[in-house]
N, C-alpha and C positions, 0 to 999 in steps of 0.2 A: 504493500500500500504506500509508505514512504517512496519506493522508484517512482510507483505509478505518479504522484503528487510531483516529484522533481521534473519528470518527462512533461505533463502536461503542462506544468507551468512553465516551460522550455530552461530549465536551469541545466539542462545536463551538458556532459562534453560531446557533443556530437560525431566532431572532428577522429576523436578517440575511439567511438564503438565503430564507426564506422572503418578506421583504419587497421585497430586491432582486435577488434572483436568479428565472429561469425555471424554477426546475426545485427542486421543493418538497424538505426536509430529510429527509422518511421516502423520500421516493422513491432521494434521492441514497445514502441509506445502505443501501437493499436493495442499488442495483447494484453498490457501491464492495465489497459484501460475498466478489467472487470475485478480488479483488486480495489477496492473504491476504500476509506478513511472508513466509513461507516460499517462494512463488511470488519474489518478489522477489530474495529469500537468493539463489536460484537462479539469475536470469540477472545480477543486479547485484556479487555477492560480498561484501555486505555482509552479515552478519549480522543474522538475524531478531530478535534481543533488540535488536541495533543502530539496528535501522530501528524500533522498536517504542520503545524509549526516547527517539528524537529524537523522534518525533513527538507523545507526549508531552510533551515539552522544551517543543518550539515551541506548542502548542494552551495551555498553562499560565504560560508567558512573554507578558508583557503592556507594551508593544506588542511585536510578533514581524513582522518582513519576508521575503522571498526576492528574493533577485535573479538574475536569467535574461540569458543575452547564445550565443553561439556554442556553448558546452558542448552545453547538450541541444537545440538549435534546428538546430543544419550535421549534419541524419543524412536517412537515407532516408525517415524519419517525425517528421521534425522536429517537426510541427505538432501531432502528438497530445502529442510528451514536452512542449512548451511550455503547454498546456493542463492536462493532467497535475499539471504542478508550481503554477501561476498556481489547483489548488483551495486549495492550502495557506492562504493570507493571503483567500482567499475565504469559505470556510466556518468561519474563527478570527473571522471580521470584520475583520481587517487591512488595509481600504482606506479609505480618504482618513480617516485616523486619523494622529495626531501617532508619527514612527518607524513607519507602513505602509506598505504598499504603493499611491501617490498619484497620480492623473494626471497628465500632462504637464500644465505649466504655460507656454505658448509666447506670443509677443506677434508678430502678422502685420507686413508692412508691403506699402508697396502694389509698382506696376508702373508703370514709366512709361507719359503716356499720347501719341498711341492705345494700346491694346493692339491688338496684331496676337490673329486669330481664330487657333483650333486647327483642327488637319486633322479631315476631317470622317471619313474612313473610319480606323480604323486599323489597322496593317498586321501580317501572321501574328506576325513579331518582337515586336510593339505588345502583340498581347493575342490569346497563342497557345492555340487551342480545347481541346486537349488539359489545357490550366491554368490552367481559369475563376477557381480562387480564388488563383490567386497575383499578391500584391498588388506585387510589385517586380521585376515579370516575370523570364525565367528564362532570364538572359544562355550560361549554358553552354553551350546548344542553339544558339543562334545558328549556330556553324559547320556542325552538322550537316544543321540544317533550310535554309540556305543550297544546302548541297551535294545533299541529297535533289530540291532544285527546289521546294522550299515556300516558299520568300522569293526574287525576283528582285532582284538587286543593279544597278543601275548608279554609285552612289559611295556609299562605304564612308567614313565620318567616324568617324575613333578620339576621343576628347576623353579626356585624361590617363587614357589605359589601357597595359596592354601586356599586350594580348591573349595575344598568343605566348609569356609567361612567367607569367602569372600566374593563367591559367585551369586547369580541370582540362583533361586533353587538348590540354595546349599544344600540343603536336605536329601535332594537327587544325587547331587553327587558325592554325600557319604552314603548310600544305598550303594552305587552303583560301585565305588573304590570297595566295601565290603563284600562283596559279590564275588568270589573268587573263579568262579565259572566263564563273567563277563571279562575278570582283568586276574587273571591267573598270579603277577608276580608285578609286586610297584617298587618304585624307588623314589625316596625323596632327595633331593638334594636343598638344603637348607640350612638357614646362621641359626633358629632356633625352633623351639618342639612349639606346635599348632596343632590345630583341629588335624589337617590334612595330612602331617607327620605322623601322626598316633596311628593312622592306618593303612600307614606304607611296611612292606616285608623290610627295607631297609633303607634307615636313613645314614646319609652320606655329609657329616656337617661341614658347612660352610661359612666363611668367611665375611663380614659384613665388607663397607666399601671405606673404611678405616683402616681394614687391616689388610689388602692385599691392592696389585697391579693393577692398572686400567689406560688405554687409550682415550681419548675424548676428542671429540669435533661436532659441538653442539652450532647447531645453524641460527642461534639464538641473538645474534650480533649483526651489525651493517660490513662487522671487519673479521672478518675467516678467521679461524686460528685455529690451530692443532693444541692439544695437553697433556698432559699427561696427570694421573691418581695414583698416589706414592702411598702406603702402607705408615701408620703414624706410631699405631701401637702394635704390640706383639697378637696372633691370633688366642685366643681363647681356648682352653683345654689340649684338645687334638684337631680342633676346626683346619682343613688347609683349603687355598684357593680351588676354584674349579677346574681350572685349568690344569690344575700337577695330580686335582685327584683324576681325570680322564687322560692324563699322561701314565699314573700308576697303573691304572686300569689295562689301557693299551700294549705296556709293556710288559703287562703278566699275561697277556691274551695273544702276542704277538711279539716272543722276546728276543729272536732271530728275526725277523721280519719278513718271514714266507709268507704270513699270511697279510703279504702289504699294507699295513696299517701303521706300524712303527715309524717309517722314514713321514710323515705328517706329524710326529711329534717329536721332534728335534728340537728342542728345546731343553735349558738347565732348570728354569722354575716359572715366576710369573713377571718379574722383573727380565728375563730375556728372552720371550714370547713377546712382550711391547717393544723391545726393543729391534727384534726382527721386524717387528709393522711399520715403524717409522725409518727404516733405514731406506735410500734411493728416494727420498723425496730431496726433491730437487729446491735449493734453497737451507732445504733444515739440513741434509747433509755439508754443505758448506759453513753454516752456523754452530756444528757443533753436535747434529744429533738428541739422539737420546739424553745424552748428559748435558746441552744444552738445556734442554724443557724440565731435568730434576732440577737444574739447579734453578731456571726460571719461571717453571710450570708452565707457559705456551710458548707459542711462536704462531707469526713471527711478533717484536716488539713493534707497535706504529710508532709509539711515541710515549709523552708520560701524563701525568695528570696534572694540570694546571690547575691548584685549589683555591685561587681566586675565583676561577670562573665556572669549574665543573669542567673545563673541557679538553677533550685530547688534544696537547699542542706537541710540534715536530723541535729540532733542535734551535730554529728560528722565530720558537714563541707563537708562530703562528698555527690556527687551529688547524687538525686534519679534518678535511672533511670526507667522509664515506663516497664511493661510486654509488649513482643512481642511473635509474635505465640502461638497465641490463639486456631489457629487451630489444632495444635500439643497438646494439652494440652492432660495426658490417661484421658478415659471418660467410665467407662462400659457401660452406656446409648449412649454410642456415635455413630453415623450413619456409620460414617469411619472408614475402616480397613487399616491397613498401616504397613506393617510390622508385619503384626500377633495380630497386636493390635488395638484396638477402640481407636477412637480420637474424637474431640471436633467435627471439622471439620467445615463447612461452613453451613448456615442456606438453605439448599438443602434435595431433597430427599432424596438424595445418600452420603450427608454432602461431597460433592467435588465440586469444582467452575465448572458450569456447560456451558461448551463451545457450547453444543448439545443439545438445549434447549426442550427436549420432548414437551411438550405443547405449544410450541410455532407452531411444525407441526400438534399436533391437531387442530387445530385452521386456518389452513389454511399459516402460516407463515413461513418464513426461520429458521429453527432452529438453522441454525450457522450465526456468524458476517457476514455481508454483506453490499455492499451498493445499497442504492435504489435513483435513481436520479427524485428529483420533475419536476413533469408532467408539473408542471405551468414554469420552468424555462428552461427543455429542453426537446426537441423531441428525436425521439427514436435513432437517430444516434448518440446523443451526442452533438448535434450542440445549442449553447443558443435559446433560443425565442425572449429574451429580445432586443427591436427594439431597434439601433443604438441613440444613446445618449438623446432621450425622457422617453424612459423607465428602470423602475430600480425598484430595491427592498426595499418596506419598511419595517425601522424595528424601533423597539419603544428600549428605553431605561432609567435606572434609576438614576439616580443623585447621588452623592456620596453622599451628605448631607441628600438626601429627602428618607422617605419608600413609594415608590410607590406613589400612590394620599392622600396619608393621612396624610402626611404632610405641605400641601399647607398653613394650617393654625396655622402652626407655624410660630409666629412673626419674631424670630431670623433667621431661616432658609430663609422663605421668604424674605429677605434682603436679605443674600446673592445670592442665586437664584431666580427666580421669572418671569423666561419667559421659553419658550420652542420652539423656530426655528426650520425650519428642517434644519439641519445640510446636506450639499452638499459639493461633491466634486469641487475646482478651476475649475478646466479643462473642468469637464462638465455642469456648469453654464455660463461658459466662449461659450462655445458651442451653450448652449442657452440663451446668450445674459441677463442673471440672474445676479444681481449686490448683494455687501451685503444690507441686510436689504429690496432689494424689495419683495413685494409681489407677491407670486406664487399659481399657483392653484395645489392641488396634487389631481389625479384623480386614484380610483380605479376600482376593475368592480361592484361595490355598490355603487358609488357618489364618493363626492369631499369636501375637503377642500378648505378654504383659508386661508395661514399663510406667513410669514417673513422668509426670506433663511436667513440661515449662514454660509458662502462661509468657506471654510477652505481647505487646501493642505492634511487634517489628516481624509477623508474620503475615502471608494472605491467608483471609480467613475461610477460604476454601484448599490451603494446604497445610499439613505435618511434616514434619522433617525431621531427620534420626540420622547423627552423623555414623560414617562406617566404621569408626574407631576401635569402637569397642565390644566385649562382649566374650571374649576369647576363656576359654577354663587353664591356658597353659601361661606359665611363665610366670618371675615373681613381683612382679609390678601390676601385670595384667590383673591379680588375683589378688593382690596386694590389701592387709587387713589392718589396722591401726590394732583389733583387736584381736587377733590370731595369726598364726603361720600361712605362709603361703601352699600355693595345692604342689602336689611331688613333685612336680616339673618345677618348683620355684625353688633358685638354690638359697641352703640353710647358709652356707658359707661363704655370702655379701654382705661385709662389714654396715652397707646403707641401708640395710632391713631394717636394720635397729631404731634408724631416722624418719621411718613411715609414719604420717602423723594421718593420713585418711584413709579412704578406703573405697576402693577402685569398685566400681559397680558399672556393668553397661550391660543393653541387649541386642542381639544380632540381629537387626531387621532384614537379611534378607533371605532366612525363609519361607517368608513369607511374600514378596517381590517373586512375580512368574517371570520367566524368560521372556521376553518382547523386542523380537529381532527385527530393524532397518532391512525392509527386505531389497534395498540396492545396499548401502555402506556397510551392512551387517554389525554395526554396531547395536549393543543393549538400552531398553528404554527405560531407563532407570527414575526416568521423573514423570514417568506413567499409571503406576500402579494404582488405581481407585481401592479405597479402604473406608471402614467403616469405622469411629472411631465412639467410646463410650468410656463407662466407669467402668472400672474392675467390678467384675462381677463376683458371689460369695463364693471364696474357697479361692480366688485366683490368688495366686502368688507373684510377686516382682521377678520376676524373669522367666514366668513359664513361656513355652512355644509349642504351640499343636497344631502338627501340618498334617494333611492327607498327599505324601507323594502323587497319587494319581489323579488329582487336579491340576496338578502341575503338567501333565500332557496337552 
């Protein structure tokens, strides 16, 4: 609705969809023309002058960006709202412009060598038929399509997950990892014991990113850089990297090397494994290498930081400034013609920002921006579902302190955070008679929780939310009691146990969260789930969960 407002009211860059976009400016602005402010009003709650002013805002503010992450991408049509919003900074001209929205700027390195070949078929899990265009396959399914008999399991290798907590349908897939029929033999590879380790045949411990080797080349910057992650502290008990444990492994499985596997692990440990990666790069091998980036941690240096100003200046004081239009850049090789000439262009078939997504109508899809309204949340006039102030939508979220559930068992973090409420709106606990800190039961269409409300004015009053933090039975902080020991997994012999002054309490809302697949990006719809939300009812207890696996199909 915002593009539709920018086109009609002629603010857009013309110049720009027309030269580097597929899909011409009179064209975009006929179809944009049935997204109307009012349509919007309606399923978003935002006000039509509302939505009708920013968008103005943004098309008349010079440079103007958007930035997109989990919000509108974890839904059941993830892939259209991602598109959707990515027209904004497209039809303003807002890409590779100084403050736009700018390519990744990433620096490769290599692989030691030989490289070992990749498998040549791959497998339903690999690149499941059902979700040709999802590009980071669609792990939630896993236990499903496991159990249906569409993936035959003989060993099951976890690598720093925990399945069984942190997926949606956790519950599925501790049914389906205990199943010894479906998944004959597991292995965990893991820094500590979780839901998902307790029911692996063998866990293989691992190493957090403190204590071992690592490469880096995050595309997170306007200025490329390579790093390196250097080990601070000694590992823990007999934890070693993963890399030396599938070098041990290798080398008891292949310790002449007939059965060609050994010469791929030539390596001493995890410090010259990275250092095999970054060697023949052209530049850092002149600079110095490996030992270069320990002793500097990236490469290359642009310059230093001027704390007068905030800004990167060179050895003449003056500021550097980042390359922009990248796209623009001549390129004989290049896809794009632009003026008679090849250009770098956009990583497309056509190297132009593709508005008219071909494959996306092979496939059965819209191949322009669109919006698709969830089936779960409204019928087809437009009208909510969502029954008057019992029902609402859940959504999960993450703590500013904590990554995900993996952090539960840190000491320091776990002070300061260390519970996880579901978070409600006044008005509608008010409604239903929900106080802070009582106990409410939140029901899906898979079971129910029982957790602690935390009333607050700074929710919408048709949604709950339950960050993923917590909840976990393993570890000594996770379980962590001002008034008792921790559970057996939590060790006696942490001098800072003695310092625990609270007492960690969460519940795992996502077994109760069904699977709800993006069926183009294959991502999960995690701020979809309708729930039905009440008082604890008699006999509930604070962290009960009761699911029927077979609603979860």
């Amino acid at each position: 609705a915002m593009a539709n407002v920018i086109m009609q009211e002629g603010l857009e860059d013309t110049e720009f969809i027309n030269t580097w976009t597929n899909y011409s400016a009179d064209k975009l602005k006929k179809y944009l023309k049935q997204f109307t402010p009012k349509m919007a009003e309606k399923y978003s709650g935002v006000a039509a002058s509302d939505i009708r002013r920013i968008a103005i805002e943004f098309a008349t503010t010079k440079p103007a960006v958007i930035f997109t992450y989990r919000g509108p991408s974890m839904h059941l049509y993830g892939a259209y709202n991602e598109r959707a919003l990515m027209l904004l900074p497209i039809i303003t001209g807002n890409i590779e412009n100084k403050g736009g929205y700018c390519l990744p700027r990433g620096m490769g390195y290599n692989q030691p060598q030989p490289k070992p070949h990749s498998g040549k078929n791959p497998t339903f899990l690999a690149s499941p038929p059902d979700f040709p265009l999802a590009s980071h396959k669609v792990c939630q399914l896993v236990p499903f399509w496991i159990k249906d008999g569409k993936q035959k399991v003989s060993v099951y290798f976890s690598y720093m997950s925990d399945e069984a907590f942190t997926f949606p349908g956790s519950t599925v897939w501790d049914e389906t990892l205990r199943d010894e029929k479906l998944i004959p033999y597991s292995v965990s590879f893991s820094n500590q014991m979780n839901e998902t380790a307790n029911l692996m045949d063998i866990i293989l411990p691992g190493v957090s990113y403190l204590e071992r080797s690592d490469p880096e080349s995050m595309p997170n910057s306007l200025f490329p850089w390579l790093g390196i992650r250097q080990p601070v502290v000694k590992p823990l008990g007999d934890s070693i990297e993963f890399r030396e444990i599938c070098k041990k492994i290798i080398h008891k499985m292949d310790p002449n090397g007939s059965r060609g596997m050994k010469k791929y692990w030539n390596f001493k440990d995890g410090e010259d494994m990275v250092r095999q990666q970054f060697k023949g790069i052209k530049g850092l091998d002149e600079a110095g290498g490996y030992d270069f980036l320990k002793e500097n941690g990236l490469w290359p240096i642009y310059g230093k930081l001027d704390p007068a100003t905030g800004r990167m200046v060179g050895k003449d004081g003056k500021e550097i400034e980042a390359e922009y239009g990248l796209h623009m850049k001549p390129d004989p090789k290049g896809k794009a013609m632009v003026n008679g000439k090849k250009r770098s262009g956009f990583g497309t078939p056509d190297g132009k920002i593709n508005i008219y997504t071909k494959h996306y109508e092979e496939y059965g899809f819209n191949p322009l921006p669109t919006f698709k309204a969830h089936p779960w949340h409204w019928d087809k006039k437009g009208n909510s579902k969502l029954k008057k102030d019992s029902q609402m939508v859940l959504t999960t979220f993450k703590w500013n302190i904590h990554t995900q559930s993996r952090t539960q068992n840190v000491g320091i973090l776990n002070e300061i955070v260390n519970k996880n409420p579901a978070w409600i709106n006044k008005g509608t606990a008010d409604a239903l008679k929900i106080g802070q800190g009582d106990l409410i039961r939140i029901t899906s269409p898979v079971g129910y929780i029982v957790t602690k409300a935390h009333v607050t004015e700074g929710m919408h009053p048709k949604v709950i939310a339950i960050s993923n933090t917590f909840g976990s039975k393993f570890g000594r902080y996770a379980t962590a009691s001002k008034n008792g020991k921790p559970s057996v997994w939590g060790s006696q012999k942490d001098p800072e146990l003695k310092n625990i002054w609270w007492s960690a309490e969460g519940v795992n809302p996502n077994p109760i969260i069904p699977v709800s697949t993006d069926p183009i990006g294959g991502g999960q719809g995690w701020y979809d789930t309708v729930v039905t939300v009440s008082k604890a009812k008699r006999g509930d207890k604070f962290g009960d969960t009761k699911v029927d696996n077979k609603k979860h199909y």
